[in-house]
C-alpha positions, 0 to 999 in steps of 0.5 A, a space after each residue: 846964428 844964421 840969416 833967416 832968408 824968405 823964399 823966392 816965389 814965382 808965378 811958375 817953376 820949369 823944370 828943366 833947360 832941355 828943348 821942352 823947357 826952353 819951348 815952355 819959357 818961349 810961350 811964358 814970355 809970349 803970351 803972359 810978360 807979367 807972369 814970374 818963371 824961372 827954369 831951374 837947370 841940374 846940369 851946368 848949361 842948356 840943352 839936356 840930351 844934347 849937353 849929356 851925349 858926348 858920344 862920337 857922331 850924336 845926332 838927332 834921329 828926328 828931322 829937325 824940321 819938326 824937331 825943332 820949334 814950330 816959331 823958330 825956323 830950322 835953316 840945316 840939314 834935316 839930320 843934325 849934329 848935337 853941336 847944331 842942336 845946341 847953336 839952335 837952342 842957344 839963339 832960341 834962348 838969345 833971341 827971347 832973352 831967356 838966359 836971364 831966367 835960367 838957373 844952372 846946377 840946381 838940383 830938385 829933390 823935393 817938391 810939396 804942395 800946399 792946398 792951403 795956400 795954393 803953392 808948390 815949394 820945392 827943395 834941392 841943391 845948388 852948386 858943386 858943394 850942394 848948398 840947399 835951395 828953396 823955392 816956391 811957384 803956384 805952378 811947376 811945369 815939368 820939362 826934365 826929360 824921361 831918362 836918367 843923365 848920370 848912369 846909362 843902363 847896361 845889362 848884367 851879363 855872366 863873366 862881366 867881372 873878368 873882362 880886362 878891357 874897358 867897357 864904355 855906356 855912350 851915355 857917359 862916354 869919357 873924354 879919353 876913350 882910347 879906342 883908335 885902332 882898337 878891336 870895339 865891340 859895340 852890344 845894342 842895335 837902336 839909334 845910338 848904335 846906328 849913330 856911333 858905329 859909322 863915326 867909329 868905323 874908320 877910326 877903329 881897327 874894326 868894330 863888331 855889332 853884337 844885337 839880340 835882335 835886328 831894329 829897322 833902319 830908314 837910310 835916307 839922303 840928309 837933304 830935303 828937296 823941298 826946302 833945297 827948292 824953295 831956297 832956291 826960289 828965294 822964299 823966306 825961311 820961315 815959309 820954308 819951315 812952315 812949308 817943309 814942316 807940314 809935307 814931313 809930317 803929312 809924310 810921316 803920318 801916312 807911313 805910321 797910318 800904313 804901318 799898322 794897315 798894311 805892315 807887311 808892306 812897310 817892311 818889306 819896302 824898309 828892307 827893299 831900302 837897305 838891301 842895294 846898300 849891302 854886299 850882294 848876298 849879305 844875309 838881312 834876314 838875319 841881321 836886318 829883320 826884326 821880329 816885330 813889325 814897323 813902328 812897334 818900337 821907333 825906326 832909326 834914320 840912318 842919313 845917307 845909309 852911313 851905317 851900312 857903308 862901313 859894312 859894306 867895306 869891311 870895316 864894321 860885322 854884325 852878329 846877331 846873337 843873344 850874349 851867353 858870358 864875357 870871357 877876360 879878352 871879349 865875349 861868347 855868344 850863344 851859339 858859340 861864336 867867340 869875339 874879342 875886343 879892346 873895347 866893349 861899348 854897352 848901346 844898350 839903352 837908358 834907364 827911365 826916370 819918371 818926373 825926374 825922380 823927385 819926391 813929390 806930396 800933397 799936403 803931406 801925402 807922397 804922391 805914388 804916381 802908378 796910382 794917379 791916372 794921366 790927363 792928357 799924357 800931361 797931368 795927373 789925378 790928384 796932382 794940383 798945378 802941374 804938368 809934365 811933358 813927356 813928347 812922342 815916341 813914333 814923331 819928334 817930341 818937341 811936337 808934344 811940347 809944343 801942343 802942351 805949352 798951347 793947352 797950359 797957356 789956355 789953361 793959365 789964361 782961364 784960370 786968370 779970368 776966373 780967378 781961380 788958384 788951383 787946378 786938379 785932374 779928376 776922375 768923373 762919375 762917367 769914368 768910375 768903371 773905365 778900364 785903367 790900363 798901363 801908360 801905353 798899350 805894349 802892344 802899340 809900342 814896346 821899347 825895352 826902357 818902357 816895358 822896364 819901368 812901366 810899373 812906375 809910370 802913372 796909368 791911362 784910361 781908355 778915353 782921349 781924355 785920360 791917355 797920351 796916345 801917342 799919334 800927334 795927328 789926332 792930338 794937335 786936333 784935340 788939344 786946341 779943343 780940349 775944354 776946362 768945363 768937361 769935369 775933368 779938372 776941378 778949379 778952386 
């Protein structure tokens, strides 16, 4: 017979030992000590993204000035690599004695909510050899990332079959990639290709780039004058971080401002920026100039212009060209141009997953979230006592997680003074002939992770209360003053 074992129960349930989770227990332990939260953690340590991406040269494409915690000061270069990520994060989790609360290789697959006793439990896994896991909350916040860790997502191209090489995703990149002085092709042109084509290009006999089409790149020194100067004063980090923090998005909100009232300016100036670092006459039309204008999908910082230094010395060759086959020694391209390779590395992208892929009900109803409307880009019509953080696209996404911790904590703290048990977003009478409308506006921002799966995204109205809108500096005005009482959450 076995033992009959009760189930752990919690205050609060994160989901998730990534920098959104990390950031949600810091506020948990901050402002409510009394509270019970455990973060429950499918990888074997912190750290998500950081953990995951082992690829050559992963680093972040935000600066971590506002990347990182607005509480915890960033004393690097505003670039960072994966390790520096993962060494801020563990003494984030050291210093706010947060290891205590993490659980490591438990899986969630389940998650039901119960209206007559106010509680979420969920159902998983723990462990190598999946032994099953129980838990319940009264609230489950959700900081699992959006893209699925296991399996990069990698087109279907003709003849892939007959390729006798090996073909790689950077999202599970092997821990022998055998790719010194091998011919690598590398298919993508976003951040990760700008990331791993400079850490290749010396290594490698020569890699080729092959894109569909051109993505804006912003080179830039990784250095911030700011913060070299205020060191240099003395001042202490944590003025520094403050201070460097605001002149970055105070800058970073003028050019996405700029982006979309004088596009054709923006562009130009980002194609001005690139042009000294190519051979005089290279053809950036072809290679550098996308269809789109700036800010349409995110730009990739290239500190120090490193991705074009392998170009401009020969080591590294972009094409620019849709894929017609794989052939047996590389792959053709539409306009007939024949590439050979040892190696073909797929920076095509991720696959996006939307609360963690986790089966979720309400009092027995499965929740299908295309037919649940956004609150605030972190809750959801007719999901009781939870929230999800899904951060920025144009600027860091820690900025979001950090407005979502400040907007639950007043929440919890509302809740605790009235005494109440539950919270669920709801549509008002006022809402009733609102347009609802895709989780983002794709003629705002079009990723092709997002355009892939928007059909399981949940939807957005077109009021602030009812979208996540994607501009942080209009949000970190109104989530401070967002209030409970507008009919938008119904208290029990």
């Amino acid at each position: 017979m076995s033992e009959h074992r009760a189930t752990e129960h919690f205050d609060v349930i994160i989901v998730g030992a990534g920098i959104s989770g990390i950031d949600a227990a810091y506020h948990l332990r901050r402002d409510f000590p009394e509270k019970t939260f455990v973060i429950v953690e499918a990888l074997e340590s912190f750290g998500g993204t950081w953990l995951v991406h082992t690829y050559p040269g992963v680093r972040s494409d935000s600066d971590l000035y506002t990347f990182g915690y607005e509480f915890k000061p960033w004393t690097g270069a505003p670039i960072a690599t994966a390790d520096e990520i993962l060494a801020y994060l563990g003494e984030v989790i050291e210093e706010n004695d947060l290891a205590r609360d993490i659980r490591y290789q438990h899986t969630i697959s389940t998650a039901s909510f119960d209206s007559a006793s106010a509680t979420w439990t969920v159902h998983g896994t723990v462990g190598d050899d999946g032994q099953p896991l129980t838990l319940s909350a009264n609230f489950l916040w959700m900081c699992q990332g959006y893209y699925r860790h296991a399996e990069g997502y990698t087109p279907e191209w003709p003849g892939m079959e007959t390729y006798e090489g090996r073909i790689i995703h950077p999202q599970t990149w092997p821990e022998e990639s055998d790719i010194e002085g091998k011919n690598v092709i590398v298919i993508g042109s976003g951040a990760t290709a700008a990331t791993l084509v400079p850490a290749i290009a010396g290594t490698c006999a020569h890699v080729t780039v092959v894109q569909r089409s051109p993505t804006y790149f912003w080179p830039s020194p990784n250095t911030n004058e700011v913060a070299d100067m205020l060191r240099q004063l003395d001042i202490p980090e944590e003025w520094t971080h403050e201070i460097v923090r605001r002149k970055i998005l105070f800058d970073q909100e003028l050019v996405t401002q700029l982006s979309f009232q004088e596009p054709e300016f923006v562009r130009d100036e980002l194609l001005n920026m690139i042009r000294p670092l190519l051979p005089e006459g290279y053809d950036i039309d072809k290679h550098f100039t996308p269809k789109y204008m700036p800010w349409r999908q995110r730009l990739a910082r290239v500190p120090d212009g490193d991705l074009f230094t392998g170009i401009r010395e020969g080591l590294a060759t972009m094409v620019t060209d849709e894929i017609e086959t794989f052939t047996p020694k590389g792959l053709v391209t539409k306009d007939g141009t024949v590439l050979e390779a040892d190696v073909i590395i797929t920076a095509t992208g991720f696959n996006l997953s939307v609360l963690g892929d986790i089966a979720f009900d309400v009092d027995g109803e499965p929740v299908s979230w295309p037919d649940t409307v956004t609150y605030r880009g972190a809750m959801f019509t007719g999901v009781p006592n939870m929230a999800w953080v899904f951060g920025y696209f144009r600027a860091s996404w820690t900025l979001r997680a950090d407005l979502v911790s400040a907007f639950l904590v007043r929440l919890f703290h509302y809740m605790d003074e009235h005494g109440y048990s539950t919270v669920t977003p709801q549509l008002r009478d006022v809402d009733a002939d609102m347009p609802i409308l895709d989780w983002v506006n794709v003629e705002d921002f079009n990723p092709g992770y997002l355009l892939r799966s928007m059909h399981l995204m949940p939807k957005r109205g077109d009021k602030s209360e009812w979208q996540h809108s994607q501009d942080y500096w209009t949000e970190k005005k109104i989530f401070p003053k967002a209030t409970f009482d507008d009919g938008c959450l119904r208290f029990a």
